[in-house]
VOPAGU-2260 file (C-alpha; in pm, 1 decimal, decimal comma):
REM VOPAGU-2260
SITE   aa  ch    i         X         Y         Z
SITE  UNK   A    0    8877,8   10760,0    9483,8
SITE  UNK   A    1    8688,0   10766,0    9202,5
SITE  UNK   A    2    8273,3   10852,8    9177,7
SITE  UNK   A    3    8216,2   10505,2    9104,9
SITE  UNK   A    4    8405,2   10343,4    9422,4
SITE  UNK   A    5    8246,4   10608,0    9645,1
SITE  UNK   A    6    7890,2   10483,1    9504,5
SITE  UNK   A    7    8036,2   10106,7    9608,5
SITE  UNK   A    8    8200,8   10178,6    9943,7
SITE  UNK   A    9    7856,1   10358,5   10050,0
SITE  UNK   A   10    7601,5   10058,5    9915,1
SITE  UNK   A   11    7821,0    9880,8   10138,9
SITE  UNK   A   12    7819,5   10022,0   10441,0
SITE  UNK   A   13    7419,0   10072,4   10395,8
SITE  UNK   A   14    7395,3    9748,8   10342,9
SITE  UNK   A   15    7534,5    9655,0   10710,8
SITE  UNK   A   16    7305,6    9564,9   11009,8
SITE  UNK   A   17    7249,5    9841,6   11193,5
SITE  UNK   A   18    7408,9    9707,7   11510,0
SITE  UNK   A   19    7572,2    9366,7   11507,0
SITE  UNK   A   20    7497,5    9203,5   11762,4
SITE  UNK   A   21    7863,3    9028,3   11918,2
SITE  UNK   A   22    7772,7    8802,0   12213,7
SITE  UNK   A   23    8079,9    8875,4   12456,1
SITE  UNK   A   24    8153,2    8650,5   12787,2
SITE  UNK   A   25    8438,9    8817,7   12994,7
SITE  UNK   A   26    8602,5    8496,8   13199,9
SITE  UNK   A   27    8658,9    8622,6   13569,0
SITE  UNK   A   28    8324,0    8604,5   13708,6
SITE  UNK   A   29    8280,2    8245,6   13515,5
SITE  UNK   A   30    8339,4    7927,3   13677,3
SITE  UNK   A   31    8304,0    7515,4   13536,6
SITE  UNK   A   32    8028,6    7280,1   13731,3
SITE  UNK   A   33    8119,4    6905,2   13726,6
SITE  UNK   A   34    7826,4    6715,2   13570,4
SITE  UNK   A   35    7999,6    6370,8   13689,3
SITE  UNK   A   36    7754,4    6060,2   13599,7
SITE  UNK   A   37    7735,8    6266,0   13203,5
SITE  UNK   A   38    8100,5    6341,4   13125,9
SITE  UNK   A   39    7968,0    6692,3   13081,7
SITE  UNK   A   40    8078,2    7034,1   13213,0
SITE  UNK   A   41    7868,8    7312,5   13272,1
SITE  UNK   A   42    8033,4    7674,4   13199,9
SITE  UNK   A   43    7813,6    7917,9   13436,0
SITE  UNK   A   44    7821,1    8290,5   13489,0
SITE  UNK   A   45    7816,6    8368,5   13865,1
SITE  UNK   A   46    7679,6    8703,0   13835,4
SITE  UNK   A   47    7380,9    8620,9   13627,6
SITE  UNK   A   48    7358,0    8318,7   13854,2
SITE  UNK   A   49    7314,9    8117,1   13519,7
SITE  UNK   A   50    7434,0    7859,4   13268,0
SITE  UNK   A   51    7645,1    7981,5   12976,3
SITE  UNK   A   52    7676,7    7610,3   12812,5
SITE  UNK   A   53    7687,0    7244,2   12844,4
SITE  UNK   A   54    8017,5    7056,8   12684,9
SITE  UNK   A   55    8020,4    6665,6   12665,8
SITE  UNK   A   56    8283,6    6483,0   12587,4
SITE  UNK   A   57    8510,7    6467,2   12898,1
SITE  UNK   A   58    8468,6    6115,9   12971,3
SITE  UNK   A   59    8482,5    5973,7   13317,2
SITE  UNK   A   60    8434,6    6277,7   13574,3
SITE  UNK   A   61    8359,4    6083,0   13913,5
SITE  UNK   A   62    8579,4    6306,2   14196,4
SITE  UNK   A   63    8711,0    6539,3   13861,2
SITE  UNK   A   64    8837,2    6861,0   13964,4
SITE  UNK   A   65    8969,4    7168,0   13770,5
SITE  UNK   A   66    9220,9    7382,4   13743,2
SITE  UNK   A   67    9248,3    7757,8   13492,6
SITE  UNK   A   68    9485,9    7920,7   13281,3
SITE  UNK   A   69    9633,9    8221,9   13422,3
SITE  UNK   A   70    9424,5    8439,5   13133,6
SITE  UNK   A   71    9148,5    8264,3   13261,2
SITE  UNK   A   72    9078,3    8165,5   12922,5
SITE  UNK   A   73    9148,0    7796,2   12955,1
SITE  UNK   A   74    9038,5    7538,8   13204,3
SITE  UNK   A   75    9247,1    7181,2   13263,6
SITE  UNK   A   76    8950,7    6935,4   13357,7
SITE  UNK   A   77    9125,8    6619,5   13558,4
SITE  UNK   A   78    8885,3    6316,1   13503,0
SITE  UNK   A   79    8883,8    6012,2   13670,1
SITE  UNK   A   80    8961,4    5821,3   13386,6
SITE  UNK   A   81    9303,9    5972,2   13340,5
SITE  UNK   A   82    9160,9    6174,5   13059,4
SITE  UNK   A   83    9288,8    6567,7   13092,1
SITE  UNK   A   84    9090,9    6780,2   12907,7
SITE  UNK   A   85    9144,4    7135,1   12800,2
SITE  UNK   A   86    8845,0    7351,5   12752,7
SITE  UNK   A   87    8790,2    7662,5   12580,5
SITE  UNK   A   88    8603,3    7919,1   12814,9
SITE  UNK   A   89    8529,4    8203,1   12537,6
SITE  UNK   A   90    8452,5    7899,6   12237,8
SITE  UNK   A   91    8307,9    7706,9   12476,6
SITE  UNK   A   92    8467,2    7369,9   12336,0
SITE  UNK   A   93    8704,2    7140,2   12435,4
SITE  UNK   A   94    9042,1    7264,1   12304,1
SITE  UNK   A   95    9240,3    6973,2   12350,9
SITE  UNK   A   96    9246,7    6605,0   12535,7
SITE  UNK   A   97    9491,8    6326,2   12591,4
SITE  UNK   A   98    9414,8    5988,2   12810,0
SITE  UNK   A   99    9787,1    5984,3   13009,6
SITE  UNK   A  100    9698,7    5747,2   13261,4
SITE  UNK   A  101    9431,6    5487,9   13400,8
SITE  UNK   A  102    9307,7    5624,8   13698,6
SITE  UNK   A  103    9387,0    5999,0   13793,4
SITE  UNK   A  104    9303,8    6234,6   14095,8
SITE  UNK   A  105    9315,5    6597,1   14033,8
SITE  UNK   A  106    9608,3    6821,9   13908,8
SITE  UNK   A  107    9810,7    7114,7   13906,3
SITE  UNK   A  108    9899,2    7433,1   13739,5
SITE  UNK   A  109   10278,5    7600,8   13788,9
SITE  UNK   A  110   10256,8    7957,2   13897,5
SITE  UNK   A  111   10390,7    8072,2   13511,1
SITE  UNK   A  112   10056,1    7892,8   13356,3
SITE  UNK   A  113   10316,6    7712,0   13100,2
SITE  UNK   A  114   10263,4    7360,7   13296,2
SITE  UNK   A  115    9990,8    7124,9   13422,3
SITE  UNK   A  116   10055,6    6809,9   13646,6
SITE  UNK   A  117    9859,1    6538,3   13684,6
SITE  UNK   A  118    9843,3    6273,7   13975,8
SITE  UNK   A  119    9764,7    5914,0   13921,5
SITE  UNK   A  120    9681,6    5632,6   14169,4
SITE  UNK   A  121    9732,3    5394,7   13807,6
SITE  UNK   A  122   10013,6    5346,9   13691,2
SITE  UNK   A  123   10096,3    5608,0   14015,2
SITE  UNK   A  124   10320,5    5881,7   13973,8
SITE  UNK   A  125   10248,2    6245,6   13855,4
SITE  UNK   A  126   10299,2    6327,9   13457,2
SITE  UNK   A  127   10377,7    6715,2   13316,0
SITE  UNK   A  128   10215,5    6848,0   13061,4
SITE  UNK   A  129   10279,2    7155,5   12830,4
SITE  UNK   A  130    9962,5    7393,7   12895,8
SITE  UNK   A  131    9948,3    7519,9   12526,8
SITE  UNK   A  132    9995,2    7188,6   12354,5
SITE  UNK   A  133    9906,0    6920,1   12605,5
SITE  UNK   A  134   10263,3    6787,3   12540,3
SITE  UNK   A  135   10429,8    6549,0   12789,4
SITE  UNK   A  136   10701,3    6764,5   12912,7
SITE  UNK   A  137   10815,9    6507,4   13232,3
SITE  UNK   A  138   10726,8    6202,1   13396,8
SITE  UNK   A  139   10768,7    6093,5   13769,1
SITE  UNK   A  140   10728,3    5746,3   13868,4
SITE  UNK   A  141   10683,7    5691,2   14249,9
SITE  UNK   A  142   10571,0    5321,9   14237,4
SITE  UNK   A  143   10327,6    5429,4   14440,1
SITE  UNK   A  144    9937,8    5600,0   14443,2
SITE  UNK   A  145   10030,5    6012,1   14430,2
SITE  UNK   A  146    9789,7    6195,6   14592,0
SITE  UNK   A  147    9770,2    6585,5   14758,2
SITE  UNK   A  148    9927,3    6693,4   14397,9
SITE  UNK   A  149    9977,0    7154,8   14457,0
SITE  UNK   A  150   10157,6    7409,0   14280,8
SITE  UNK   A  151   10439,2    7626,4   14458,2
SITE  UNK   A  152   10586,8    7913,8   14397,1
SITE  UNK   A  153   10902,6    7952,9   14226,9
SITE  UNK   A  154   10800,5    7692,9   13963,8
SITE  UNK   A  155   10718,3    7352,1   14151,3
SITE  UNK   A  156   10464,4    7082,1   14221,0
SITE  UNK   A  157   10484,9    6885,2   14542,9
SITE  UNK   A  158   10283,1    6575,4   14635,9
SITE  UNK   A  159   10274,8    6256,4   14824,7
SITE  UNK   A  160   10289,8    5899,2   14795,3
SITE  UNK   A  161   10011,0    5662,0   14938,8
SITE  UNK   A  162   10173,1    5356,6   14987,8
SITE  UNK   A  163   10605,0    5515,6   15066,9
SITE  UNK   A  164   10455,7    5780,0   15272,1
SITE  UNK   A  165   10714,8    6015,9   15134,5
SITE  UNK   A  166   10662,1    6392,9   14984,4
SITE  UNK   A  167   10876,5    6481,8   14665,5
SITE  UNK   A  168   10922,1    6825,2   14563,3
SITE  UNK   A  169   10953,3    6893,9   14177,5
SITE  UNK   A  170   11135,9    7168,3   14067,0
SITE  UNK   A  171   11032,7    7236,5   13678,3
SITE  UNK   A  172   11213,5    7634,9   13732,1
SITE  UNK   A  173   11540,8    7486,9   13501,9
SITE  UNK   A  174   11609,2    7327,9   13221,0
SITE  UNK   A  175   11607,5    6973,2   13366,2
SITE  UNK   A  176   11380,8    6889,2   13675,0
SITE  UNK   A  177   11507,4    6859,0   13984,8
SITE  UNK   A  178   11314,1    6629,8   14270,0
SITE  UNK   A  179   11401,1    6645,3   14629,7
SITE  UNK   A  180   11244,4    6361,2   14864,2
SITE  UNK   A  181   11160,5    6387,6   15227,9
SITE  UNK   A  182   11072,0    6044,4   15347,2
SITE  UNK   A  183   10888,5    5986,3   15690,2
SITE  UNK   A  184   10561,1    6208,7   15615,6
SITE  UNK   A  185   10312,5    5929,0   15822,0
SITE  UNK   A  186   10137,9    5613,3   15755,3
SITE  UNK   A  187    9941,6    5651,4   15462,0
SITE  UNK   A  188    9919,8    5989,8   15324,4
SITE  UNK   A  189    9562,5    6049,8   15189,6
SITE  UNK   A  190    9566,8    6416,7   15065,7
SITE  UNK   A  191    9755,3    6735,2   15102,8
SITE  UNK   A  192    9729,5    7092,1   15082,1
SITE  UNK   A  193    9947,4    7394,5   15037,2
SITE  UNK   A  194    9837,9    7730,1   15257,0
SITE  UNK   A  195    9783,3    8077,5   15006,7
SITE  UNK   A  196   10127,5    8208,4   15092,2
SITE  UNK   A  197   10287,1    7945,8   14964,5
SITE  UNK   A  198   10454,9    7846,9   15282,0
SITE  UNK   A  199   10347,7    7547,1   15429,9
SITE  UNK   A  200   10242,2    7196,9   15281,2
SITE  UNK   A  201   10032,0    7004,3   15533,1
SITE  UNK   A  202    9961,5    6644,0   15471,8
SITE  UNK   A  203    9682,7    6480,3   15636,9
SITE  UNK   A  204    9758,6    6094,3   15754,9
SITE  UNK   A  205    9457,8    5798,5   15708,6
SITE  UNK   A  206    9721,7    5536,0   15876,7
SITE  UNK   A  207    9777,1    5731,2   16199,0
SITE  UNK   A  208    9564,8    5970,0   16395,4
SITE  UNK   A  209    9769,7    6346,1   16303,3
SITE  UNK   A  210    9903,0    6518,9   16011,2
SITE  UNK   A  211   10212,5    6633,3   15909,9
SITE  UNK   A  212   10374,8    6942,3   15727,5
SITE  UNK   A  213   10701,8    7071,2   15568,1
SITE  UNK   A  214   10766,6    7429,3   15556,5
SITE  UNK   A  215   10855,5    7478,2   15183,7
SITE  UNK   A  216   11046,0    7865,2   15257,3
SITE  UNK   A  217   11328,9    7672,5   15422,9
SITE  UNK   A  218   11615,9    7516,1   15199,4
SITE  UNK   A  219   11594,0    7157,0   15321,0
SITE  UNK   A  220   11225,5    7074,1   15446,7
SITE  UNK   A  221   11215,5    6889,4   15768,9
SITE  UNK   A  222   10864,7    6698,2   15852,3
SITE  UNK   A  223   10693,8    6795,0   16175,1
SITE  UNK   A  224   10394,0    6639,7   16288,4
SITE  UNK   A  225   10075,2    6834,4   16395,1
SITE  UNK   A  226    9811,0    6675,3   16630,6
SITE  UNK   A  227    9988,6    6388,5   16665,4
SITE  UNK   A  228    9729,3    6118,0   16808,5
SITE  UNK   A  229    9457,1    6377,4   16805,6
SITE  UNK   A  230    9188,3    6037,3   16840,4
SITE  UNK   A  231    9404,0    5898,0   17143,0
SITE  UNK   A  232    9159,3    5684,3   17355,8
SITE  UNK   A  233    8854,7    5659,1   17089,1
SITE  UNK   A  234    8692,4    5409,7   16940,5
SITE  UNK   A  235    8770,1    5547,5   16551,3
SITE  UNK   A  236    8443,4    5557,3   16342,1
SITE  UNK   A  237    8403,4    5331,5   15983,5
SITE  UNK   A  238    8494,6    5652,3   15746,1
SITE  UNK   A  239    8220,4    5658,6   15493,9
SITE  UNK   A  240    8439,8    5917,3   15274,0
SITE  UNK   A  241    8764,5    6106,9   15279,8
SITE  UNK   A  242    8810,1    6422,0   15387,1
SITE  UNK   A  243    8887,6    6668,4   15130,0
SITE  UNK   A  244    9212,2    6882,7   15277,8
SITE  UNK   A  245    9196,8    7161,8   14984,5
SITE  UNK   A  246    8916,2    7268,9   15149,0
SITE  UNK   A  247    9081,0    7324,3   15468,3
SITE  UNK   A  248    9058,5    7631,4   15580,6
SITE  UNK   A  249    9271,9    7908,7   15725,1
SITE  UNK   A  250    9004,2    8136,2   15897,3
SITE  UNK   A  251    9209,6    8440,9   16015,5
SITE  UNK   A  252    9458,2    8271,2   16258,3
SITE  UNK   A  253    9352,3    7939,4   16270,5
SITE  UNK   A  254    9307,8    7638,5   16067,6
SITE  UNK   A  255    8969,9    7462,9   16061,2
SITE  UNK   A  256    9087,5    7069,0   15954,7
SITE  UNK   A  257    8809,2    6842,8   15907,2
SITE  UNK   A  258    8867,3    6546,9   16149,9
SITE  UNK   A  259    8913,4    6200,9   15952,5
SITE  UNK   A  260    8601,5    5958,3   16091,2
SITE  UNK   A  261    8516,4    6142,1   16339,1
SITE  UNK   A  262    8210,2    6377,9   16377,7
SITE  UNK   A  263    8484,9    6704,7   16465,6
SITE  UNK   A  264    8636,1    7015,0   16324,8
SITE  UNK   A  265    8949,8    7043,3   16456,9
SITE  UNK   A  266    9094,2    7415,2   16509,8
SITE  UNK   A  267    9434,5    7453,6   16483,0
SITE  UNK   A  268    9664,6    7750,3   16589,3
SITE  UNK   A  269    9842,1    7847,9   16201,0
SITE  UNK   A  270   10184,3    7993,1   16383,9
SITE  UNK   A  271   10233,3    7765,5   16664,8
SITE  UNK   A  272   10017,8    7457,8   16448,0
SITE  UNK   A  273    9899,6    7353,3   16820,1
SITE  UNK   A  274    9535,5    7314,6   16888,1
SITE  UNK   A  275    9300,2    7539,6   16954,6
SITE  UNK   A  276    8964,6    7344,0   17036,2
SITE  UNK   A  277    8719,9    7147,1   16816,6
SITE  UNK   A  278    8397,0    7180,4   16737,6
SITE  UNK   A  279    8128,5    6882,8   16692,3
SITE  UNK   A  280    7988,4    6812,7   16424,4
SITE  UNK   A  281    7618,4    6667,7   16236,0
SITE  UNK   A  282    7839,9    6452,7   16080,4
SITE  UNK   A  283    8150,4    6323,1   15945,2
SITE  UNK   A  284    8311,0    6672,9   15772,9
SITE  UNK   A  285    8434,2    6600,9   15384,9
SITE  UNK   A  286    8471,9    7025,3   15323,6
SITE  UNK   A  287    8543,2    7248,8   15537,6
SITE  UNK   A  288    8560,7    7574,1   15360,6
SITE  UNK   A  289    8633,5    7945,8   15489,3
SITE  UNK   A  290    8459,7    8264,3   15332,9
SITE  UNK   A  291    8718,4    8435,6   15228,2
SITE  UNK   A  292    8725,3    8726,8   15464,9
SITE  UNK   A  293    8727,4    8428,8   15732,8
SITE  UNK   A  294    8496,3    8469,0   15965,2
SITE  UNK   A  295    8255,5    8161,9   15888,4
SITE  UNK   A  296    8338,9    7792,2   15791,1
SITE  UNK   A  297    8104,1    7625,0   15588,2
SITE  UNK   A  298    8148,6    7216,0   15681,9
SITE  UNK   A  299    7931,6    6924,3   15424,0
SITE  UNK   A  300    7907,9    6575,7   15552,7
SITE  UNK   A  301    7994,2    6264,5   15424,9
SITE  UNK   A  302    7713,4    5990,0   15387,0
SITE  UNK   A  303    7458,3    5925,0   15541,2
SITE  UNK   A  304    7457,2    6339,1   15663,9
SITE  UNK   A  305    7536,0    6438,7   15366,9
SITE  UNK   A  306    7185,6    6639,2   15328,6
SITE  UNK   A  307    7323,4    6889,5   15578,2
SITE  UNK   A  308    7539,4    7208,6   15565,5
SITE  UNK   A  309    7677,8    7352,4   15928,8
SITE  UNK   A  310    7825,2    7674,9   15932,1
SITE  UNK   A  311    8048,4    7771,5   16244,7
SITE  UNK   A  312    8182,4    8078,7   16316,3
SITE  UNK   A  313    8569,6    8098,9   16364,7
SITE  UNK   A  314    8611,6    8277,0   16604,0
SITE  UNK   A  315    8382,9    8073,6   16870,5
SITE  UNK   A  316    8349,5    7729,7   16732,9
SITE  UNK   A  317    7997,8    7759,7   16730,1
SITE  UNK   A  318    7779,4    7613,2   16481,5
SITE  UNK   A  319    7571,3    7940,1   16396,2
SITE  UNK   A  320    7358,6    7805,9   16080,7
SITE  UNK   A  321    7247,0    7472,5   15975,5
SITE  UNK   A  322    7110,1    7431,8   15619,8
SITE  UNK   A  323    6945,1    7158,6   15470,4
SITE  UNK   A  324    6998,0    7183,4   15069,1
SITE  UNK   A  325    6883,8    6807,0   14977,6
SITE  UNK   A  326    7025,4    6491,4   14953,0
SITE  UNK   A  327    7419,6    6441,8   14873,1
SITE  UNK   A  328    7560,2    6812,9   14912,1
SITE  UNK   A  329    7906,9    6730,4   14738,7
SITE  UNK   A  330    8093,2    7070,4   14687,3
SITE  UNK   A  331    8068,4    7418,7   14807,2
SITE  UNK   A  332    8223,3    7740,8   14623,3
SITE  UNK   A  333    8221,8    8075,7   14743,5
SITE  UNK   A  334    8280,6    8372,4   14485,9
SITE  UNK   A  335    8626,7    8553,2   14471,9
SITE  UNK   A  336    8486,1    8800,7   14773,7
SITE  UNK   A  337    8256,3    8575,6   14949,9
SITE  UNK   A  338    7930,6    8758,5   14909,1
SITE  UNK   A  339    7761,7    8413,2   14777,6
SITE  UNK   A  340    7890,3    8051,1   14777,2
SITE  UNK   A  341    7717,5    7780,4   14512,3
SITE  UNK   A  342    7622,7    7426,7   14709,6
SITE  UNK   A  343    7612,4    7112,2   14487,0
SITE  UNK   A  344    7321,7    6900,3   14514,3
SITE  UNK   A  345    7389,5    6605,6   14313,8
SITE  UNK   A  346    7102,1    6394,6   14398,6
SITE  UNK   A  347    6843,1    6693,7   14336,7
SITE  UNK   A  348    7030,4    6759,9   14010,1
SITE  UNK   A  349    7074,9    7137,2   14110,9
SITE  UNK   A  350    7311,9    7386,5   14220,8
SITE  UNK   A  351    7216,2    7605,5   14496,8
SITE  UNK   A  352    7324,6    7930,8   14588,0
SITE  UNK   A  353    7369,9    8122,1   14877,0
SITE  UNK   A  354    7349,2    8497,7   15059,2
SITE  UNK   A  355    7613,0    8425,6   15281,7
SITE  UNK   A  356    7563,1    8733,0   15464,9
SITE  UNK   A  357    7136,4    8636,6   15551,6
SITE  UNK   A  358    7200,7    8220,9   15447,2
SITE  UNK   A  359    6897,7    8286,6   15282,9
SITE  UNK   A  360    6854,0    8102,2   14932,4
SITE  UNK   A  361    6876,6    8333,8   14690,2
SITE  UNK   A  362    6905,2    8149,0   14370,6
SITE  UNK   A  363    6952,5    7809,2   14166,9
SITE  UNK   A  364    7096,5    7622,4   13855,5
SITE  UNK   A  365    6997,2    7333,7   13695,7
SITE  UNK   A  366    7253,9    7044,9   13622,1
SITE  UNK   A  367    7300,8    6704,4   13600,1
SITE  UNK   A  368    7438,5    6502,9   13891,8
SITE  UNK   A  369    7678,0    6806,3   13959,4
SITE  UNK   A  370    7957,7    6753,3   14195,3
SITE  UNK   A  371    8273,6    6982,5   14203,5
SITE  UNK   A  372    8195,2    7388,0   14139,6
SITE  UNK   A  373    8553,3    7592,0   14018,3
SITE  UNK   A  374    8517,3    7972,5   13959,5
SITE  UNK   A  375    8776,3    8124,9   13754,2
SITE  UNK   A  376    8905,9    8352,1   14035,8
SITE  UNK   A  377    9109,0    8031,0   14110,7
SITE  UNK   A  378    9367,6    8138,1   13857,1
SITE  UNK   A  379    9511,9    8360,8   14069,6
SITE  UNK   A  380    9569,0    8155,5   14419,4
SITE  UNK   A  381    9844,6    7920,2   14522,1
SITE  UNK   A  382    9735,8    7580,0   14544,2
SITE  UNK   A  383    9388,3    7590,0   14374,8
């Protein structure tokens, strides 16, 4: 190196900043808040309890949920609209978008992060998607409205059909998918959910008072139904809004099923699937969600209790807690070990957060007309 290059190399280096400053997110502790009447998605940091950044540009987000890249990197944002949009956690941008259908409701992830699924009630059916390019990879017709739309281990997506009242079971593990259909799920399927084993897919019936499941270990599925006629003898409420069954919980041994128009958690036994007891309710339950060392269910209402959060321990039935956040509590999320869970208060524009050890208050976020909350931790968990 000659005397002159040294002289260059160190004018250089002097001329740097003395520190520059990088500004670094790390993705597990973030999460994506639903800003639904906006078409915007907020990109918060749960442990600073704070908002990272606003993206627009996801078009119709009324009941949009969310799924995330394995890496965390990437969430799939499922709009209303049929619009699935990829967005870029660490850029904060959107990273990709096609419109694949005319009216969608929610999605998948397979286990191997290479696929996302869609579910559409128009034209109906559920539509694959490569994860890195947003590339149609399959497309499955039902002629029906899909709904309850999980991910299962050993590369499949299951869901339902509305109208058919069957269950189909993709297999995307080969070269060439392979779809196995169990008819005689119930009278109108309205949503589904798959427990965090893997195990069991449990459909939950609007037509007829029950719910039915399929155990997904065995090597031809046969339906069996659970609660069936669990309303026998009452006069069925109007239902001002479905119940949501991915927030069903399995507290410990039992299930904690929100009860379709009625003002009950039912508890159901999650070996024998017989019932346990139920628990009444302020209202009519939408969520019912389990911390996730399971000892307390956090319930929300459906309109016109929807002001009102009810927590009940699992192990009694007994309503321990009653919150009032504000007017049209829409989603609950609790952090990957449960020490806080984020409320949605759309019609305060806010999110509120939780001690969930005291219930006390301990925090809030600003947002507009926020509905669904999705922390990243759901990357790693069946079904979510």
């Amino acid at each position: 190196m000659t005397r002159l290059t040294r002289m260059l190399l160190l004018c250089c280096i002097f001329a740097l900043p003395a520190s520059a400053e990088v500004k670094v997110h790390a993705t597990g502790d973030m999460g994506v808040v639903i800003e639904r009447t906006t078409g915007s998605v907020l990109i918060v940091d749960q442990s600073d309890m704070g908002v990272i950044a606003r993206v627009e540009g996801f078009g119709d987000l009324s009941h949009a949920s969310a799924v995330f890249s394995p890496d965390q990197r990437f969430a799939y944002i499922f709009g209303r609209d049929g619009g699935l949009t990829k967005l870029d956690l660490v850029t904060q941008s959107i990273a990709g978008r096609v419109m694949q259908a005319g009216n969608s409701i929610g999605g998948a992830i397979s286990d191997d992060g290479r696929l996302v699924a869609v579910s559409n009630y128009e034209p109906g059916g559920v539509r694959v998607f490569d994860a890195k390019t947003l590339d149609l990879v399959a497309d499955f017709p039902t002629a029906s409205k899909t709904i309850g739309l999980v991910d299962a281990p050993g590369g499949r997506f299951v869901f339902s059909m509305w109208d058919t009242g069957e269950t189909w079971i993709a297999d995307m593990s080969g070269g060439a998918p392979e779809v196995t259909k169990i008819t005689g799920m119930g009278a109108n399927p309205y949503d589904a959910l798959i427990t965090g084993d893997g195990r069991r897919y449990i459909v939950g019936l609007f037509g007829e008072d029950g719910l039915s499941t399929l155990d997904l270990w065995s090597e031809a599925p046969v339906v069996q139904r659970i609660l069936p006629g669990y309303g026998r003898g009452e006069e069925p409420l109007p239902v001002y809004k479905m119940p949501h069954l991915e927030g069903w919980a399995l507290a410990g041994d039992r299930f904690a099923l929100p009860a379709v128009g009625r003002h009950e958690v039912l508890w159901l036994d999650a070996q024998r699937l017989s019932e346990l007891g139920r628990t009444k309710t302020h209202g009519q339950p939408v969520f019912a969600v389990a911390r996730p060392d399971g000892r307390h269910v956090w319930v929300n209402y459906a309109h016109p209790n929807n002001d009102t959060v009810e927590i009940i321990e699992a192990a009694s039935g007994e309503v321990v807690q009653t919150l009032k956040p504000g007017p049209a509590v829409l989603h609950m999320e609790f952090t990957a070990r449960g020490h806080q869970v984020w409320v949605s208060v759309r019609d305060a524009n806010r999110i509120d957060i939780y001690d969930t050890q005291t219930f006390e208050k301990i925090g809030e976020v600003p947002a507009q007309t926020p509905s669904g909350i999705f922390f990243t931790a759901r990357a790693h968990r069946i079904g979510l």
